[in-house]
N, C-alpha and C positions, 0 to 999 in steps of 0.2 A: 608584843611578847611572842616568842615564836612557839609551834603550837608543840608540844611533847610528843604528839603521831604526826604525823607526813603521811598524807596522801596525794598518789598520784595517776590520773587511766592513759597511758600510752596509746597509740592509735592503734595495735595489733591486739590491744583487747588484754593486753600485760595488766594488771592495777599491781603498784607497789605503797607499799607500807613499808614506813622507815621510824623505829625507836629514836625520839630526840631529845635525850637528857642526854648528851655527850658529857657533861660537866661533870656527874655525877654517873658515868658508865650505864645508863639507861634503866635505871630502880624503877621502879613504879610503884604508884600511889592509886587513890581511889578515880583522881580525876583520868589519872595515866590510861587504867585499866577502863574504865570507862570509853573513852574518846577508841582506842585498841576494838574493843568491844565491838562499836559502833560502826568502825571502817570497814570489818568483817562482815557485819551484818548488812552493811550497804553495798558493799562491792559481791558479797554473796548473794543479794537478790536482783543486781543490774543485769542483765542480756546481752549487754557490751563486754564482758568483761568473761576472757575463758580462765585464764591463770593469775594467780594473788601472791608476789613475792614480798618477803616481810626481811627486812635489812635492819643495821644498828649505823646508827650516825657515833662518832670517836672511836676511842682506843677498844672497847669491847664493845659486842651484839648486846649483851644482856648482864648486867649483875647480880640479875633476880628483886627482890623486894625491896623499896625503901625501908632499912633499918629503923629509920626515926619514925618515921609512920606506921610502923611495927610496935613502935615503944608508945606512942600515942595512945595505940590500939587496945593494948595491955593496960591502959590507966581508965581504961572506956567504961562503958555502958555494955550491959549482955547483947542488947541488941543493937549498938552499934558494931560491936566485934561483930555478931552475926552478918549481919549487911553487908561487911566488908569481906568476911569469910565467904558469903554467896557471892559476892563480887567478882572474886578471887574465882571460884569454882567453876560459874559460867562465863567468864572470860574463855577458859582453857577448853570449855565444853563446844563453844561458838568457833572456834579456834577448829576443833575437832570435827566438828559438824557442818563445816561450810561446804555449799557444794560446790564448790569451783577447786580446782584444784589447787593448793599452796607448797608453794615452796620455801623452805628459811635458809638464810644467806650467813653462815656462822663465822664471825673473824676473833682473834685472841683470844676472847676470854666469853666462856657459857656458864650461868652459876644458878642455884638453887632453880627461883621462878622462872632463869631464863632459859633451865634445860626444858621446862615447862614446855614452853614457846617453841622452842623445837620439835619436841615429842609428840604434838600436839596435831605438826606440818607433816601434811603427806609428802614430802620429800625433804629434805635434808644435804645440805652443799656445805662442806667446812675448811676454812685455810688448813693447809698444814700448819702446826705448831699451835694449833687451838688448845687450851685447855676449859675440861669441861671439868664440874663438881654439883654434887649435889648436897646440898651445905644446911639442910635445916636444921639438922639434927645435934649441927655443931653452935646454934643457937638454942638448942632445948626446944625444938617444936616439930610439929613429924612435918613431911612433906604430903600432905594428905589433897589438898586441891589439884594437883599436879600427878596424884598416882594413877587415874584413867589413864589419860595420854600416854604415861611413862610404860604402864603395861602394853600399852598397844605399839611402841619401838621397843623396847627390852621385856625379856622374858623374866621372870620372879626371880631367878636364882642370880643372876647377873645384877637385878635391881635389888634386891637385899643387902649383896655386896657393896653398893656404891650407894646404896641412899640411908644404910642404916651405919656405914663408915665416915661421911661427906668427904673423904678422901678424891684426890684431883687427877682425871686421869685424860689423858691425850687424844686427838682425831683419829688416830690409830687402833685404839682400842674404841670408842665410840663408834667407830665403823666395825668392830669385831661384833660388837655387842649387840648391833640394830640400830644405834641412834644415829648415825651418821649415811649417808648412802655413800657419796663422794668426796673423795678429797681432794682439794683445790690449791692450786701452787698459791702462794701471798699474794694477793693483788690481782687476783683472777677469777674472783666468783664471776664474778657479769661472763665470759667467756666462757667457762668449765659450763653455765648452765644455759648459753645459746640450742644445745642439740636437743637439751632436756626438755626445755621449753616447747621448742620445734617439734618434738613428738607429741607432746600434750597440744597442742593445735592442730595435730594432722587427725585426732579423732574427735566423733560428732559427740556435740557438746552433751546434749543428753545424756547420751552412753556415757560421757567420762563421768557425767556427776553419778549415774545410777550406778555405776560401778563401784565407785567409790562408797554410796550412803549404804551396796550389798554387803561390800566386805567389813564395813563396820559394824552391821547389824549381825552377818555372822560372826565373827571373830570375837563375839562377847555372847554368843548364843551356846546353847546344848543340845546337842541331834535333838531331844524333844522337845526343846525351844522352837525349833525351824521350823516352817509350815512349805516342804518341797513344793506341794503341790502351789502356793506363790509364788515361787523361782520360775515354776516351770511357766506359768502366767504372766511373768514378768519377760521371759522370755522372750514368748510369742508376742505378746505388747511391743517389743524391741524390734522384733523379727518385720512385723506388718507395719509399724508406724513410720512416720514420714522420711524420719532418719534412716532407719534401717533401708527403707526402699532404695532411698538416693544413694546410700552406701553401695548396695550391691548391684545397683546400675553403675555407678563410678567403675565397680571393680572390672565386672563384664565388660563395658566398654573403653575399658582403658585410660580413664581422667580421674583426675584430680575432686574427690565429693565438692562440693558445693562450700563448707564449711570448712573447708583445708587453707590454711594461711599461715606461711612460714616468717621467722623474725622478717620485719621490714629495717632498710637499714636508713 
C-alpha cells in the first residue's frame, strides 16, 4: 500500500515531502497527519538536510480535511475529538516550527487544512490559476488549528475576509494577501524555485535556522515580551561562533564559505 507521505533526501541536502492521496485530492486523516507530522520532525532534526519542500501528488496540493473522518469525529468520544483536534494543532505548529527552512509547492487547488499547510511554509511557490479557499466555515466549524500559521502569512483584516466568507480566491490575490510569495507558470514549480533554493544554501545553516526561530518568536511578541538584551547576545553568539568566523573569512578573502552548495544537477 503506498504510504500517504513520500519522503525523500536529495544529495544537496533538499528533503521533499509529497501529499499522497491523489485519489481523493490529498484530505488527511489522523494516520495522514501523523506520518506529515513525523517527516517534519525527522528531516527537522537531520544535519543533512538544509531545505524541506512539501508538494501534492494528483490534480490538487491539498483539499484540506477528510470529510468523513470529520463526520466520524463528530459521532466520537470528547477525548477522541480532542486527540484528534491536538493532532490537528501540532501538526500545523511542527509545520511552523521546523528549523530548516520549508518551502510549499501549490498546484490547482488549496482548501481549508490545506491553506494550513501552506501558511504554515516559510515560503510559498503557486501555479498560476491556483485557487485557494478557506472552507470551514462553510461546513459549520471555525478554522481554529490552522489560525497561528494563517496569521503569521495574512494579516487579521484580510483573514476575516476569507476565513469567515470560505469564498475562493486566486494565486493573484493570495500573493496580494501574504499567502503566496511567487507565481509560477503550470508546470514549473521545480524551476520557478531552483534560485530560491539556491539562496537558502548559500547561507550558513545555523544562521538560517536562528533567523528564522527570531522572527517567529518576534512576530508574536510585544516590545515588553522581548528581552533585547537576548538579541543582542544572540548576536554576538553569531558574530564569534564558528559560522560567523568562516563567513567573514569567506567574505574577506574572496570564496565561497565552506557551507555554500548550489542545486547539483
Amino acid at each position: 500500500m503506498p504510504e500517504v507521505v513520500q519522503k525523500i533526501l536529495n544529495g544537496n541536502g533538499v528533503a521533499e515531502i509529497t501529499l499522497n492521496r491523489p485519489e481523493l485530492y490529498n484530505v488527511y486523516n489522523d494516520v495522514f497527519l501523523e506520518s506529515l507530522r513525523a517527516a517534519y520532525l525527522n528531516f527537522g532534526s537531520n544535519p543533512d538536510v538544509r531545505v524541506i519542500l512539501l508538494k501534492g501528488n494528483g490534480k490538487y496540493f491539498s483539499a484540506g480535511a477528510d470529510v468523513e473522518w470529520f463526520q466520524k469525529l463528530s459521532k466520537s468520544s470528547r477525548s477522541i475529538q480532542l486527540a484528534a483536534a491536538t493532532l490537528s494543532t501540532s501538526t500545523f505548529e511542527v509545520i511552523w516550527q521546523c528549523p530548516k527552512p520549508t518551502i510549499a509547492l501549490i498546484h490547482r487547488g488549496c482548501f481549508g487544512g490545506g491553506v494550513g499547510f501552506a501558511a504554515a511554509s516559510d515560503i510559498v511557490v503557486a501555479e498560476e490559476k491556483t485557487n485557494f479557499a478557506i472552507t470551514e466555515v462553510r461546513l459549520g466549524i471555525t478554522p481554529a488549528p490552522i489560525l497561528f500559521p494563517l496569521l503569521g502569512a495574512i494579516n487579521a483584516r484580510y483573514l476575516k475576509r476569507f476565513a469567515t466568507t470560505g469564498e475562493t480566491f486566486d494565486a493573484e490575490i493570495a500573493q496580494k494577501i501574504g499567502l503566496v510569495h511567487e507565481i509560477s507558470p503550470a508546470g514549473k514549480l521545480d524551476t520557478t524555485i531552483e534560485p530560491i533554493i539556491d539562496n537558502l544554501l548559500k547561507g550558513g545553516p545555523l544562521a538560517v535556522s536562528k533567523t528564522k526561530e527570531l522572527i517567529n518568536k518576534i512576530a508574536f511578541s510585544s516590545s515588553e515580551q522581548l528581552d533585547l538584551g537576548d538579541l543582542a547576545k544572540i548576536s554576538v553568539e553569531g558574530r564569534s561562533g564558528e559560522e560567523g568566523v568562516e563567513g567573514f573569512d569567506a567574505f574577506l578573502q574572496k570564496r565561497d564559505p565552506s557551507w555554500s552548495s548550489g542545486i547539483k544537477s
